[in-house]
C-alpha positions as CSV (number, residue, x, y, z in Angstrom):
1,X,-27.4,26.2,8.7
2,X,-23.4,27.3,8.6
3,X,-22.5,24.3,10.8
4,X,-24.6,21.9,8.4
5,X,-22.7,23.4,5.4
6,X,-19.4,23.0,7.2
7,X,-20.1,19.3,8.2
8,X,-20.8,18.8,4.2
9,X,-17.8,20.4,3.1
10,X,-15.8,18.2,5.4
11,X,-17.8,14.6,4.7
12,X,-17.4,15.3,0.6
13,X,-13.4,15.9,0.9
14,X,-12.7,13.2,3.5
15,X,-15.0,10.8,0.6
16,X,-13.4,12.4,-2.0
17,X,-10.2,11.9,-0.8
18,X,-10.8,8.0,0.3
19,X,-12.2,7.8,-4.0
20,X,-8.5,8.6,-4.8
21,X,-6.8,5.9,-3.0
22,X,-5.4,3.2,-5.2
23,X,-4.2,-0.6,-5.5
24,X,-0.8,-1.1,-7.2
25,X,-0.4,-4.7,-8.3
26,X,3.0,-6.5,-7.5
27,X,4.6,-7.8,-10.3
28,X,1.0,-6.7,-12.4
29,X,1.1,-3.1,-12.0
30,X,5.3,-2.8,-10.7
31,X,8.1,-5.2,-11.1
32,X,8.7,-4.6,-7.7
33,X,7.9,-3.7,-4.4
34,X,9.8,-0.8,-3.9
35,X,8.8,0.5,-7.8
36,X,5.0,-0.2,-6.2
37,X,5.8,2.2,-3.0
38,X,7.8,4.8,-5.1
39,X,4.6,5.4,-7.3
40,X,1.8,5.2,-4.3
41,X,0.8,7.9,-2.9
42,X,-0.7,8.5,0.9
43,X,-3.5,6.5,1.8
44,X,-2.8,3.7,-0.8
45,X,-2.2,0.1,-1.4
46,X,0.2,-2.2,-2.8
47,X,-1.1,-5.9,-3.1
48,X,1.8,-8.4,-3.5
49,X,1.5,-11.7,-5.2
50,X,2.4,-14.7,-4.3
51,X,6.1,-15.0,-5.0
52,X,9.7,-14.5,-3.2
53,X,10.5,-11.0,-3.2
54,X,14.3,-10.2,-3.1
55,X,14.8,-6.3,-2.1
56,X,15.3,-4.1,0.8
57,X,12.2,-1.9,0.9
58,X,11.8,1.1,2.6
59,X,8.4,3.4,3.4
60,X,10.1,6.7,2.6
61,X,7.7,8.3,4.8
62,X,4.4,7.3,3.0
63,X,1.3,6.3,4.9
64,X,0.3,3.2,2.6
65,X,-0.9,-0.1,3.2
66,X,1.6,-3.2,2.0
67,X,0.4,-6.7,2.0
68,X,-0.1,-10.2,0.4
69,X,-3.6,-11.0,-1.5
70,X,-5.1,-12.1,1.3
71,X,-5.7,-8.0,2.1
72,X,-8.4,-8.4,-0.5
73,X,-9.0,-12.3,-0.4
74,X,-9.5,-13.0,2.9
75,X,-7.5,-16.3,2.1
76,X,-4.9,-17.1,4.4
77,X,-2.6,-19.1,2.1
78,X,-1.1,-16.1,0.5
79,X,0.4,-15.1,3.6
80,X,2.8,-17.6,3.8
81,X,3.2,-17.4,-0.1
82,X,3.9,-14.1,-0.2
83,X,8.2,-13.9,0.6
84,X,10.5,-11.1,0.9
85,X,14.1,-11.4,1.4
86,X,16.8,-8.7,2.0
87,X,19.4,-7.7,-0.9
88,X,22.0,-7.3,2.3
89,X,21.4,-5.0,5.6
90,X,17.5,-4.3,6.9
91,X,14.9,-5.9,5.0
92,X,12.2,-3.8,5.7
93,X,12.5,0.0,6.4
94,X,10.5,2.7,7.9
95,X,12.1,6.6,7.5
96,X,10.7,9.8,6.7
């Protein structure tokens, strides 16, 4: 009966803490990409529009998902819609 508690305990946080995770909107939600990944937390998502995207972006060490609308679409064409272009240096950066 113990291990059958303990196997609930650990199925309600791990679904409680995939109910947290959320979807930040780029421009809807942020003006930019880097605003989007500033305010996301671990485990969540920033959906980009369609749209060229000038800015360096860096992770800083979060464990999110970044991508076009196809992430939620399925639809291919906003892959090739969805632009980003360096400021100057590295366009894309991940640190911790």
């Amino acid at each position: 009966m113990k291990i059958c508690k303990a196997f609930t305990v650990c199925i309600t946080i791990l679904c409680c803490s995939n109910v947290r995770a959320t979807k930040i909107r780029v421009p809807e939600d942020q003006p930019m990409i880097q605003s989007a990944i500033q305010d996301a937390a671990n485990g969540d998502s920033v959906i980009v529009s369609p749209g060229t995207f000038r800015e360096n972006i860096n992770f800083i060490g979060k464990d999110i998902v970044l991508g076009s609308l196809f992430l939620i679409t399925g639809n291919d064409d906003y892959i090739q819609k969805t632009i980003t272009e360096p400021d100057s240096g590295t366009a894309i950066t991940f640190s911790n």
